[in-house]
Residue, then its C-alpha position, 0 to 999 in steps of 0.5 A: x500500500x502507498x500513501x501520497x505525501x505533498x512536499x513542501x519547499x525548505x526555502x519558502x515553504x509552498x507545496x508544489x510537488x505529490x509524491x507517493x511513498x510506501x506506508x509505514x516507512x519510518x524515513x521523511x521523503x526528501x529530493x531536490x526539485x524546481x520550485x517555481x515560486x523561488x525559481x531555483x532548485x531547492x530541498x523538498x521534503x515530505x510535508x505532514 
């Protein structure tokens, strides 16, 4: 079973991206992606 995360921008805090993750997983998703509103590539992590 997977459950959709939002993950949140580390900069200006915006949710641009879903992801899906396995449930259960004990670690915080986190990848580096474009965010539109700084218009750089940042640190997104997994959102609550």
């Amino acid at each position: 079973m997977r459950e959709k995360v939002a993950l949140v921008c580390t900069e200006c805090g915006s949710r641009n991206y879903n992801a899906s993750k396995k449930k259960g997983d004990g670690v915080r998703f986190e990848t580096k992606k474009y965010c539109p509103k700084c218009g750089k590539h940042t640190i997104h992590k997994e959102g609550k």
